[in-house]
Phi, psi and omega in degrees: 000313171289353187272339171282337185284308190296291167340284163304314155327329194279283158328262213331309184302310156350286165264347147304326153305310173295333134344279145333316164278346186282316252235302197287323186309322212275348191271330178296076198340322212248350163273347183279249186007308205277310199290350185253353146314302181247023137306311191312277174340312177277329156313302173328289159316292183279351162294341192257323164306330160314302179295329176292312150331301199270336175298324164302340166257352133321312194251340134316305190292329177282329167322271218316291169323285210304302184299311192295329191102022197274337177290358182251332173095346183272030181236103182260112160272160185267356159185116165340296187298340176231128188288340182280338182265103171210163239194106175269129219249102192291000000 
């Protein structure tokens, strides 16, 4: 029990060292910059991966509307929830 005691004590110091040095990086102008720098960049990535997203599902769903016939209006479905049960309307 005491060689777990030691062990985890060991740990702690380790990363309260390590700790530390990240705490002096960050303190540091020109490492706060590069890092509110590259926050941008990634801020930047997910808005576009997003926007990329969502126009790829837009454009599934519109497909999608096409193929059923639902934009000619000659598609009556028989029940909304399932899209697949449809009835061409003479």
């Amino acid at each position: 029990m005491q060689a777990l005691g030691n062990h985890l004590s060991d740990i702690l110091a380790d990363e309260m060292a390590d700790m530390s040095i990240i705490v002096e990086q960050v303190k540091e102008e020109s490492r706060r910059k590069e890092l509110r720098s590259n926050d941008d960049k990634e801020d930047y990535l997910d808005e576009g991966i997003a926007h990329l997203l969502t126009f790829y599902v837009l454009l599934l769903f519109v497909s999608f509307m096409f193929h059923c016939g639902f934009a000619s209006g000659r598609v009556a479905y028989a029940n909304s929830a399932f899209w697949c049960c449809r009835k061409e309307v003479s």
